[in-house]
C-alpha positions in Angstrom: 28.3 104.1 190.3 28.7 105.1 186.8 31.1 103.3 184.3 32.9 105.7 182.0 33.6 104.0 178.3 34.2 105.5 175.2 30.7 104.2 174.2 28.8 106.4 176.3 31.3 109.6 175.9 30.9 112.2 172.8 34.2 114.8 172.4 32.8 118.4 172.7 33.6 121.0 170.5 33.8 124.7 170.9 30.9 126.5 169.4 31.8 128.6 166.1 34.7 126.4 165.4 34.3 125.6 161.7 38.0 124.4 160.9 38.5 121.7 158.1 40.2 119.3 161.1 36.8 120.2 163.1 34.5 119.3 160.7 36.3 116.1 159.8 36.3 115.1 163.9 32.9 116.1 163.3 32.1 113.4 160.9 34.0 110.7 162.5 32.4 110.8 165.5 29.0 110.5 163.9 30.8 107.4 161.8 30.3 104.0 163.9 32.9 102.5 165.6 35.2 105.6 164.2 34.6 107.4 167.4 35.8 105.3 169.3 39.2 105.4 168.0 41.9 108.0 169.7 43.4 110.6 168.1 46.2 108.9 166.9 44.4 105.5 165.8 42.0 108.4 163.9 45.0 109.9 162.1 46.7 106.3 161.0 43.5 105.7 159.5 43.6 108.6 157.5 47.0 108.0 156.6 45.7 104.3 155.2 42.8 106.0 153.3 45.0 108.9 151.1 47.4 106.0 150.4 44.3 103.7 148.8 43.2 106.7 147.5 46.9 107.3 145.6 46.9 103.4 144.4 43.4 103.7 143.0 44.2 106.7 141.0 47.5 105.5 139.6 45.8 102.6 138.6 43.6 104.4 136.6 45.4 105.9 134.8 47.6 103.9 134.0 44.1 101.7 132.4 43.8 104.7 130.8 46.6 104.5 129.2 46.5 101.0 127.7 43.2 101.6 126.4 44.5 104.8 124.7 47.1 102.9 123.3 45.1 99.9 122.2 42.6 102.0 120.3 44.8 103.7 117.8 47.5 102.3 116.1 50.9 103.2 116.9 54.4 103.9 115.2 57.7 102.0 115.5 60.6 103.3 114.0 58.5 104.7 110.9 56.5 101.7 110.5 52.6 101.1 111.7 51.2 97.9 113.8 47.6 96.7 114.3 45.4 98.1 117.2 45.1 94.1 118.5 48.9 92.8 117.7 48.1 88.9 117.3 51.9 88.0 118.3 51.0 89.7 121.8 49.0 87.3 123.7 46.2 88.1 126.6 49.3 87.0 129.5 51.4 89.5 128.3 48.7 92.2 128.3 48.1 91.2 131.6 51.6 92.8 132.2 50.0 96.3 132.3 53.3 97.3 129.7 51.4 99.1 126.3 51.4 97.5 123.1 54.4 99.5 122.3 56.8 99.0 125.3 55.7 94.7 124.7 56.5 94.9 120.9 60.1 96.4 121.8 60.6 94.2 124.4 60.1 91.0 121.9 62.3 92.3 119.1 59.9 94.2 117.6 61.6 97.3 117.3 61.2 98.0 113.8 64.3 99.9 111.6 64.0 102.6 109.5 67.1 103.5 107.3 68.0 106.4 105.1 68.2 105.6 101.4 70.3 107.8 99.0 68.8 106.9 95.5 69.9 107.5 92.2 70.0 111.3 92.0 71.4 111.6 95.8 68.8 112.2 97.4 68.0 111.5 100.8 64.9 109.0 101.5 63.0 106.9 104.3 63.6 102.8 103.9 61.9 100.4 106.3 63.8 97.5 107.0 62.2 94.2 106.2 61.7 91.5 108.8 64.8 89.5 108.3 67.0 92.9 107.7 65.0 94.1 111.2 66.6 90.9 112.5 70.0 91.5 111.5 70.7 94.9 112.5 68.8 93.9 116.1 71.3 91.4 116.9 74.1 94.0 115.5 73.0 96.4 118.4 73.3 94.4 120.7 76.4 91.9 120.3 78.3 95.1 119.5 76.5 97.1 122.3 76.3 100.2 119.8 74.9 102.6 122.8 78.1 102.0 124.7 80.1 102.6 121.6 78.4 105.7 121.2 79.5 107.0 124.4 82.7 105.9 124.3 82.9 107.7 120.7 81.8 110.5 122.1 84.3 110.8 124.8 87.1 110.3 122.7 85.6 112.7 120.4 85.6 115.6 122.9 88.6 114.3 124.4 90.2 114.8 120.7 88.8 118.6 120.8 90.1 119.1 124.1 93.4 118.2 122.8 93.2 120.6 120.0 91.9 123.3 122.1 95.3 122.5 124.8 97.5 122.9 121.7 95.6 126.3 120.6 96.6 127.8 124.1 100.1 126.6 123.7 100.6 128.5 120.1 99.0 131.3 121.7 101.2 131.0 125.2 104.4 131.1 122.8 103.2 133.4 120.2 102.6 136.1 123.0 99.0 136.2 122.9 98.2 133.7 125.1 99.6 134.0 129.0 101.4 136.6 128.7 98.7 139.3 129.7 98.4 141.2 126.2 99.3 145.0 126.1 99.8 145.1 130.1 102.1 143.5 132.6 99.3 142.0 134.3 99.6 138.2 133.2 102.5 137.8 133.8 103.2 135.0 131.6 106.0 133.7 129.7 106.5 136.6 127.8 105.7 139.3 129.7 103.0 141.8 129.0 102.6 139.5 125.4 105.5 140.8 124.1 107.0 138.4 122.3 108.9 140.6 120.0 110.9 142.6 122.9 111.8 139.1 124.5 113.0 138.0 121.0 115.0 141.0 120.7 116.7 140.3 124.2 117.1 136.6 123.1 118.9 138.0 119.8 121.4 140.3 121.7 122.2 137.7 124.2 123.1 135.4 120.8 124.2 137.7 118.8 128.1 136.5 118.9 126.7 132.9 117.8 124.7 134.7 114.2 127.4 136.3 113.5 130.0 133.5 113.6 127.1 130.6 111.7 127.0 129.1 115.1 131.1 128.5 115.6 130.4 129.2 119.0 131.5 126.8 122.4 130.0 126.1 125.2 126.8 127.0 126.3 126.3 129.3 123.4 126.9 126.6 121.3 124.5 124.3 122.7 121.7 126.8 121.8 123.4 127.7 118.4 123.2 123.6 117.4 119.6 123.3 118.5 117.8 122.8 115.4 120.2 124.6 113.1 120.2 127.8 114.9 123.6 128.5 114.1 123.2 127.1 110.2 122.3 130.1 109.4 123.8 133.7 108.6 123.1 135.7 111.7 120.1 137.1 109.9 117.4 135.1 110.4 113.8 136.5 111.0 113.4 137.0 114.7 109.9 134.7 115.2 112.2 131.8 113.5 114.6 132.5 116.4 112.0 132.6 118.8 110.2 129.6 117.5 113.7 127.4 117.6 114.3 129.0 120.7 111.0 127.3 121.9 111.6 124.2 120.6 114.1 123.6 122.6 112.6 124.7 125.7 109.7 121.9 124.9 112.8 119.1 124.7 114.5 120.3 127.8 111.0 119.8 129.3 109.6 116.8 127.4 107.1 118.4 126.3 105.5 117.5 122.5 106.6 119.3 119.7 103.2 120.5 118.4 104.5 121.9 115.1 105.2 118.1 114.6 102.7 116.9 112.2 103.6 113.2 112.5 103.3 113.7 116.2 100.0 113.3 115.9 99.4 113.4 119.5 98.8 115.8 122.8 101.8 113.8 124.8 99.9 112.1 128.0 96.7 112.8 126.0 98.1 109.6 123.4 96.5 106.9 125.7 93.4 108.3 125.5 92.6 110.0 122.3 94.4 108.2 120.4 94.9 104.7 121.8 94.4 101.8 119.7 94.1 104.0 116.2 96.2 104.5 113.6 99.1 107.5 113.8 97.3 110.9 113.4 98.8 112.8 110.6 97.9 115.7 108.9 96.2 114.3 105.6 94.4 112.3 108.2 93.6 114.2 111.3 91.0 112.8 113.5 89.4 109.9 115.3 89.9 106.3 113.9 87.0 104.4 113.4 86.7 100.6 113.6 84.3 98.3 111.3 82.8 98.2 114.6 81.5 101.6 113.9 80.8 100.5 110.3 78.3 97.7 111.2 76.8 99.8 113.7 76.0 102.1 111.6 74.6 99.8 109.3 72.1 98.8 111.7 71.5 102.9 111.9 72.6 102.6 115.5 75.2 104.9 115.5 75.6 109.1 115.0 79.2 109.9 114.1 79.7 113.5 116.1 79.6 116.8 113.7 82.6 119.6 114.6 83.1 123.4 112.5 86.6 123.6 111.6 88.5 125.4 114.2 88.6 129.1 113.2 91.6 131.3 113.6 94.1 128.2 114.2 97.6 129.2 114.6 98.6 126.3 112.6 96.1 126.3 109.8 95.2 122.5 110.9 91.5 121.7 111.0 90.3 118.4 113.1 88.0 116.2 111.0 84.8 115.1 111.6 85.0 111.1 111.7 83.6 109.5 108.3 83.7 106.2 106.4 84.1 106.3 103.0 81.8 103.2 103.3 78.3 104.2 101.2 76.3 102.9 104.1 73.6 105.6 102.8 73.3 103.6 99.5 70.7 100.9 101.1 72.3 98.3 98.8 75.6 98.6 100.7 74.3 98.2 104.1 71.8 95.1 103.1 74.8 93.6 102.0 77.0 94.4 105.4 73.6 93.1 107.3 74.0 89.5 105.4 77.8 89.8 105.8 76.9 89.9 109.3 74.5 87.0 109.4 76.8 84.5 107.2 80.1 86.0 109.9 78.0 85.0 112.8 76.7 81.5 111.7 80.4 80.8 110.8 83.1 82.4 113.2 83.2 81.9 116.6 81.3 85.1 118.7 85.2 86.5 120.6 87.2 86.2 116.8 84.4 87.9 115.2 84.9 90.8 117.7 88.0 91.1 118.1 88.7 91.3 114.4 85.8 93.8 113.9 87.5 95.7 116.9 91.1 95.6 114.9 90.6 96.9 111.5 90.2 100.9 110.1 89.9 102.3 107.1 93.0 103.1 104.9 93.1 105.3 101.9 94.9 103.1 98.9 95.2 102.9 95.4 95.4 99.8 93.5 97.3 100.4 89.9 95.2 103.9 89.9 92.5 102.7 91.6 91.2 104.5 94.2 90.2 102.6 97.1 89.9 102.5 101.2 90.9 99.3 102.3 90.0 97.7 105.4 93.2 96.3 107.3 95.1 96.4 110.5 96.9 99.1 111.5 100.9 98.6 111.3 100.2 95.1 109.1 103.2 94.4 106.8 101.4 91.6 105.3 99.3 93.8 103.4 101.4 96.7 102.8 103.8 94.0 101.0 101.1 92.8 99.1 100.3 96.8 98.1 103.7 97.2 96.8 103.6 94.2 94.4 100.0 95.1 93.0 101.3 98.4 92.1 105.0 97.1 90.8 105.9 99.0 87.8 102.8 101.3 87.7 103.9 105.1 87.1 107.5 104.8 88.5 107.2 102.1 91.3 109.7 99.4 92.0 108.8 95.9 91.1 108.3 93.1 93.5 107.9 89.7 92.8 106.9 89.0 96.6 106.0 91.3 99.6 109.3 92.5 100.5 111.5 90.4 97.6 112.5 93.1 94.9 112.9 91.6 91.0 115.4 92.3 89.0 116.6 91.7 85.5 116.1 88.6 85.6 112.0 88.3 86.9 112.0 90.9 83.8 109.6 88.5 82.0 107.7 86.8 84.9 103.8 86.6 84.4 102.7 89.4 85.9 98.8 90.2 87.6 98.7 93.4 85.6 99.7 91.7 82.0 98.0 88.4 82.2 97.3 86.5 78.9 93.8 87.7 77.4 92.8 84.0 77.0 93.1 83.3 80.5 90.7 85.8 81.5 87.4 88.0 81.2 83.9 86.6 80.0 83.7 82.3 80.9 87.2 82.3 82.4 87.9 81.1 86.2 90.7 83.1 88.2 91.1 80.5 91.6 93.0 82.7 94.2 93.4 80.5 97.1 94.6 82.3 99.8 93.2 85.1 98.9 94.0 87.0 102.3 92.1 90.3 102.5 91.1 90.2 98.9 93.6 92.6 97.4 94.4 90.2 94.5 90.7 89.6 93.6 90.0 93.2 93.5 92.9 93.7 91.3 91.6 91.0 88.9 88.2 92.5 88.9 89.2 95.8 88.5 91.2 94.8 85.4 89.8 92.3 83.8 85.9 92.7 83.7 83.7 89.8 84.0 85.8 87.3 85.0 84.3 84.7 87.4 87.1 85.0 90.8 86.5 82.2 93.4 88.3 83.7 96.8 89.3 80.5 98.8 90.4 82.0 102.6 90.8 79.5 105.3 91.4 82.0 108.2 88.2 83.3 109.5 89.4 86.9 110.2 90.6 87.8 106.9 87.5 86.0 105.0 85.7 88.7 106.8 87.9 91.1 106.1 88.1 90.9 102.6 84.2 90.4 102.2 83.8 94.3 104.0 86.3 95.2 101.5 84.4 93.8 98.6 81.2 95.2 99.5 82.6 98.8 100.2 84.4 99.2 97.1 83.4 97.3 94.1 79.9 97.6 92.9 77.7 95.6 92.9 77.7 94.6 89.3 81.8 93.2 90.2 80.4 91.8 93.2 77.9 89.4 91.4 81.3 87.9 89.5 83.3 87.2 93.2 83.0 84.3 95.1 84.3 84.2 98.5 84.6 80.6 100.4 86.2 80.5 103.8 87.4 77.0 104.0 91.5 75.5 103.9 92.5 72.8 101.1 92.7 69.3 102.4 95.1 66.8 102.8 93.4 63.7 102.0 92.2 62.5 98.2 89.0 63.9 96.6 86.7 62.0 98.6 87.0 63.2 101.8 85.4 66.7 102.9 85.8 66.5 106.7 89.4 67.4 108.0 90.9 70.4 109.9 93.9 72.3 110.8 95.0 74.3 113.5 96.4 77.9 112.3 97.7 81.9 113.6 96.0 84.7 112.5 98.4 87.5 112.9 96.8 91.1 112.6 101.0 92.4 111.9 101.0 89.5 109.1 97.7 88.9 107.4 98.8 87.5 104.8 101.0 84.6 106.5 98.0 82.5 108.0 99.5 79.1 108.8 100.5 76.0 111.2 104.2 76.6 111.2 104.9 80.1 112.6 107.3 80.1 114.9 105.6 79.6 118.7 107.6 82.6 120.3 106.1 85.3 117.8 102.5 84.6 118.6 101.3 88.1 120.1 98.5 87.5 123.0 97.1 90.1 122.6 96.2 90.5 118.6 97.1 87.2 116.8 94.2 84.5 117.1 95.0 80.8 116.8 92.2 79.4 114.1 90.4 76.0 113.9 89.9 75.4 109.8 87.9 73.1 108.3 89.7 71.6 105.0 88.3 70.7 102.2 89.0 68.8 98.7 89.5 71.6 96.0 86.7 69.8 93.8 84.1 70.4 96.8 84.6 74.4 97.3 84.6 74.8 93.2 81.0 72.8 93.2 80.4 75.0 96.1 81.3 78.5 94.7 81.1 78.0 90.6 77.8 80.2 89.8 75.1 78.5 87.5 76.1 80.8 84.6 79.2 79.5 84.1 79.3 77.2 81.1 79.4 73.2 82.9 82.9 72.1 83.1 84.6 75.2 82.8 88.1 74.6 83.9 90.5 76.5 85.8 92.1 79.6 83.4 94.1 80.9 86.7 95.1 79.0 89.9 96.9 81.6 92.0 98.7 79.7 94.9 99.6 82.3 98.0 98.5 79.9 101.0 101.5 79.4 102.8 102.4 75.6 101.8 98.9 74.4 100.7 99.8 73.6 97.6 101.7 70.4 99.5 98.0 69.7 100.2 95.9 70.6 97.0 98.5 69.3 94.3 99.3 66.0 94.7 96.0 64.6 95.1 94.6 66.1 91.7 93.8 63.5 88.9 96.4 64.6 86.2 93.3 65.8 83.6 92.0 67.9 86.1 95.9 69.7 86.7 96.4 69.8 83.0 93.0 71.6 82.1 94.5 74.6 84.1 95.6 77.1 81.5 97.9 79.0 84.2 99.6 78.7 87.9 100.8 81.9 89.6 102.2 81.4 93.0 105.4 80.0 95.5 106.5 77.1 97.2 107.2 77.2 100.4 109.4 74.2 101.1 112.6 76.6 101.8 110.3 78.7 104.9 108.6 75.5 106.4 110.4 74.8 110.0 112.0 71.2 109.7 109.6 70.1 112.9 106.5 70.8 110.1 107.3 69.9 106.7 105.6 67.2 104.9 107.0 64.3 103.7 109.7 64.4 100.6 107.3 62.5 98.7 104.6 64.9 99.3 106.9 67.5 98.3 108.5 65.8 95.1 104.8 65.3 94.0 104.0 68.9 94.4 107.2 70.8 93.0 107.3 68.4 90.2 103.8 69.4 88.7 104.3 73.1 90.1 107.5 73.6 88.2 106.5 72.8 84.8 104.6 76.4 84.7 107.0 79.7 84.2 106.7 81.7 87.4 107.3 78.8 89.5 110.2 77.4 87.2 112.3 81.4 87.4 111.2 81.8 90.9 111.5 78.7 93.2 114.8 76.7 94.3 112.8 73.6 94.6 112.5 73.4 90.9 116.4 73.1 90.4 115.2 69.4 91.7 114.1 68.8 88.1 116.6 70.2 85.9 115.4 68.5 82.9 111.5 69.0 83.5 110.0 70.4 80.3 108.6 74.0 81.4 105.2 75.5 79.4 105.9 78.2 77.1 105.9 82.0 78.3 102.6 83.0 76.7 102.3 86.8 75.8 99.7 89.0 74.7 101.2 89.7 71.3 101.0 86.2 70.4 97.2 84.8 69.2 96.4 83.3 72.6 92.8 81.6 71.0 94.7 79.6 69.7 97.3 78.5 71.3 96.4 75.0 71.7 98.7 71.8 71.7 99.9 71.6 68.4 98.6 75.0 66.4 101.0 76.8 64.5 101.8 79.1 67.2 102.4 77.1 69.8 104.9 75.5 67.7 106.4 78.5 67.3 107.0 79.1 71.0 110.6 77.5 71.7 109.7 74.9 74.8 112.7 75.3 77.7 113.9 73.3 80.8 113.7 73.9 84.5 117.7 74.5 84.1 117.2 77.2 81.3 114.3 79.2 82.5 115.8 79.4 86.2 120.0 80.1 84.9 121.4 81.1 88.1 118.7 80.7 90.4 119.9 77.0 90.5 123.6 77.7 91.5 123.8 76.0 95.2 121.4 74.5 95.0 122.5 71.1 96.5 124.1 72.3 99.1 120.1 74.5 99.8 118.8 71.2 99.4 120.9 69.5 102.0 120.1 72.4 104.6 116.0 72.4 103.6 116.1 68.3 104.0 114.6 68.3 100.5 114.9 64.4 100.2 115.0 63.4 104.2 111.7 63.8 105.6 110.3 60.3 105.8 106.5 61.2 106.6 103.5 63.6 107.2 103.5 63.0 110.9 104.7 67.0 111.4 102.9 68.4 108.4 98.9 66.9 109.9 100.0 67.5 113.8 97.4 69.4 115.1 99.4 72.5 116.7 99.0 75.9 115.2 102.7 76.7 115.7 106.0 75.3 115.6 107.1 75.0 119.0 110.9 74.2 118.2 111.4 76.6 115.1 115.2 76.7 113.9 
């Protein structure tokens, strides 16, 4: 008997078969223990084969690659690297990534920058290492690629809108829906002809233009809508037509897109437009953020490019998105980078965003000076502030305080503009403490050349603030003269550098930072409540005095706006160091103070006592009616020889020396019966003053 095995049996093949699968069944059955296999074992193996075959060659090439890329030296953002990078170690090469893809992956992206120079033109700037560093971290705590896209959607969102509002003109104006020269379209104005349906609509109102709209009724309805009937019965048809329209769009709710403050697409505001500034024409086009700024400053960010719209019906354009910013001058945007860096290491990461997320750009002048001002949208605090920098200047009202017009009396008020000359310029200190979003500095720097401005801020939000405004509007040969400290004035004596105070930032009120706001206006969603570290006076002047100042230069101008600090920096001064200050600019605030947070009387006595023996606080503030008697420092001008007004020279003899009661007159009448209401001389302690709450819960 013979045993059949797949050992002793060979597959026979038809003779003059030469296929490719014939010759390959060929050569595995001449293969050892291959012909054994089936059919289908044969094909699996085939299968495992091309798949080892597949890794082997993926393999080498990507060797090939490394070693292409490790034998010449590559480019990063502009900027070569060595063929061996030390900072890569053997692990990581190990990785199989090339030397490029490693470096990004470890930061070492590297930045290069355009550079306008002096004659405007356009050159290549590699950052250095610590820049590199800075506008890294930019990209990504601000996630610039996302705001990229979403700055593009809104941009072609914006374009969409304008191209709606082109088809509406045209829909109205006949050319649009209305089919042109035929009756096909049958749109709103059939066959386009607008001037045949305007003729109907003047015969069917022809009673109501001939009476000046006397009309009742229904005629009179339409005769009343926008001054149809005002007129005499003659007006050009396309303005009947047009008013005609415009009432259509009210009965409908539709936008009125001749509206220039309108601003807005209707149901397109929430998207377009939500979160920026109203759209108007002098200003026509996407808001940008100093979000956008810093990104852009770490050349992470393309603003979008559009041609004016051609044949508009209206004559409006839509403009592409700028910043007035230089962030081409490399000096500006090294500056923004180490803005960054000293924001980061000194605000908390969700306030720094947030208020970076809450500012534009606004267009402002200050006393002729052009500038663009980075603020909230809608914040009073700072528009008050605009209106009493620019008091008096060409025509303007005067203020003495935000919204607090002057009048014959504040006549002869010390004045920012028309400060004494030997208070400021070269060797002269200007103190602005609560210096909010730097408008005041600015002013002073602008006006008054070389004098040394320390910018004392205690809210975290507006230090920044007013540091972007700084660096995008003054040069940098005012800059060198500004010192900005974020820090609060403390409560306790000279010695002590280590206290805090819980305060509200309000984006509506910028310039109202403070522990006593009443609880029920705080805003979830913009205001911020603020942790400040205080500090002595003495400490943030050793702090921010530059080396070139002469030693021991004392205060020319201490410019009190801090919202009841001076109940905190006054009283503890040693008397030579109060006295050495030439001038004090400024409020009390005793008066605004809810009774739950007022300091003590004593506190307060301390304070207003000092405060009042200066002019603007004697004419201005109640509290000084407390001293009727108080002797009050003469009203230096600019005519007089202010060198040498010293105590005792000829000219400060000459100046006749007033009271409290004189300088204020009527500002004193009531003032008992004030005093009773404020509980001038009843608060026995600083228990509600230092609680640590950054609002006043039970505000009267």
């Amino acid at each position: 008997m013979v045993v059949i095995n797949r050992s002793n049996t060979r597959r026979v093949h038809r003779p003059g078969d030469t296929s490719l699968l014939t010759k390959l069944n060929i050569l595995l059955d001449n293969l050892p223990y291959v012909s054994q296999l089936s059919p289908i074992d044969r094909l699996l193996l085939l299968c495992g084969a091309a798949l080892l075959l597949v890794v082997l060659f993926s393999y080498f090439l990507l060797i090939s690659n490394i070693i292409s890329a490790d034998a010449t030296s590559g480019i990063i953002g502009g900027s070569s690297y060595a063929v061996n990078d030390p900072r890569l170690s053997s692990e990581l090469r190990k990785t199989g990534l090339s030397q490029e893809a490693l470096l990004r992956r470890g930061g070492g992206k590297r930045i290069t920058v355009n550079d306008s120079n002096q004659n405007h033109l356009q050159q290549q700037h590699s950052l250095d290492s610590e820049e590199n560093a800075l506008a890294l971290d930019i990209i990504n705590s601000l996630n610039c690629d996302a705001l990229q896209d979403e700055l593009e959607r809104d941009w072609k969102t914006l374009l969409d809108g304008e191209r709606l509002k082109e088809l509406e003109r045209e829909k109205w104006s006949g050319g649009g829906f209305g089919g042109g020269n035929t009756n096909e379209g049958g749109g709103l104005f059939e066959g386009g002809h607008a001037d045949d349906y305007a003729a109907e609509l003047a015969k069917e109102m022809n009673a109501v233009g001939n009476t000046g709209g006397s009309g009742g009724g229904e005629q009179d309805r339409w005769a009343n809508a926008n001054n149809i009937g005002g007129g005499d019965g003659n007006e050009p048809l396309d303005d009947f037509v047009n008013r005609r329209r415009r009432l259509f769009e009210e009965e409908q709710g539709m936008p009125d897109f001749d509206d220039p403050d309108a601003g807005n697409m209707g149901h397109l505001d929430d998207v377009a437009f939500s979160g920026r500034s109203t759209i108007n024409e002098d200003d026509y086009g996407l808001k940008l953020n100093a979000k956008h700024l810093f990104c852009l400053a770490a050349n992470a960010l393309t603003l979008p490019k559009y041609n004016p719209l051609s044949d508009s019906g209206s004559g409006k354009t839509i403009k592409d998105p700028t910043i007035h910013c230089d962030i081409n001058s490399f000096e500006t945007r090294e500056s923004l980078l180490y803005l960054w860096a000293s924001a980061s290491s000194q605000m908390p990461h969700d306030v720094l965003l947030k208020t970076l997320h809450l500012v534009n750009e606004h267009k402002e002048s200050l006393r002729g000076n052009e500038v663009h001002l980075w603020y909230p949208p809608h914040d009073a605090g700072t528009e008050g502030m605009l209106r009493v920098i620019n008091s008096a200047f060409e025509g303007q009202a005067t203020y003495n305080f935000d919204n607090e017009p002057a009048d014959s009396a504040h006549d002869d008020m010390y004045r920012l503009w028309d400060l004494p000359k030997k208070f400021v310029g070269a060797n002269k200190l200007f103190v602005d403490v609560g210096s909010a979003l730097g408008l005041t500095t600015m002013l002073i720097s602008y006006l008054y050349p070389e004098t040394t401005i320390v910018s004392i801020e205690p809210a975290s939000p507006s230090w920044l603030i007013q540091n972007i405004n700084y660096r995008c509007n003054l040069p940098y040969e005012k800059q060198q003269y500004i010192h900005p400290i974020l820090a609060g004035v403390g409560t306790k004596h000279h010695a002590d550098n280590d206290y805090m105070m819980k305060m509200v930032w309000r984006s509506s009120m910028t310039t109202a930072t403070r522990s006593w706001n009443p609880e029920k206006e705080f805003d979830f969603a913009f205001d911020m409540e603020l942790v400040v570290h205080l500090r002595p006076l003495r400490s943030i002047l050793a702090e921010a005095t530059p080396e070139d100042l002469p030693l021991g230069t004392p205060i020319s101008i201490l410019n009190l706006d801090c919202e009841g600090c001076e109940y905190n920096l006054i009283p503890p001064m040693p008397e030579s160091s109060f006295n050495s200050i030439g001038l004090i600019l400024g409020r009390t605030n005793w008066g605004f103070i809810p009774l739950i947070k007022k300091p003590s009387s004593e506190r307060a006595k301390s304070t207003h006592e000092r405060l009042c023996t200066h002019y603007n606080f004697a004419k201005r503030c109640k509290e000084c009616c407390d001293f009727p008697l108080l002797e009050v420092k003469p009203r230096l001008t600019n005519s007089m020889n202010g060198n040498n007004l010293s105590e005792g020279s000829a000219d400060s003899a000459s100046v006749p020396k007033k009271t409290v009661a004189e300088v204020a007159g009527t500002l004193c009448n009531g003032f008992d019966e004030w005093a009773s209401d404020n509980k001038l001389h009843d608060i026995p302690d600083d228990f509600g003053w230092n609680e640590m709450s950054a609002s006043a819960a039970f505000a009267e």
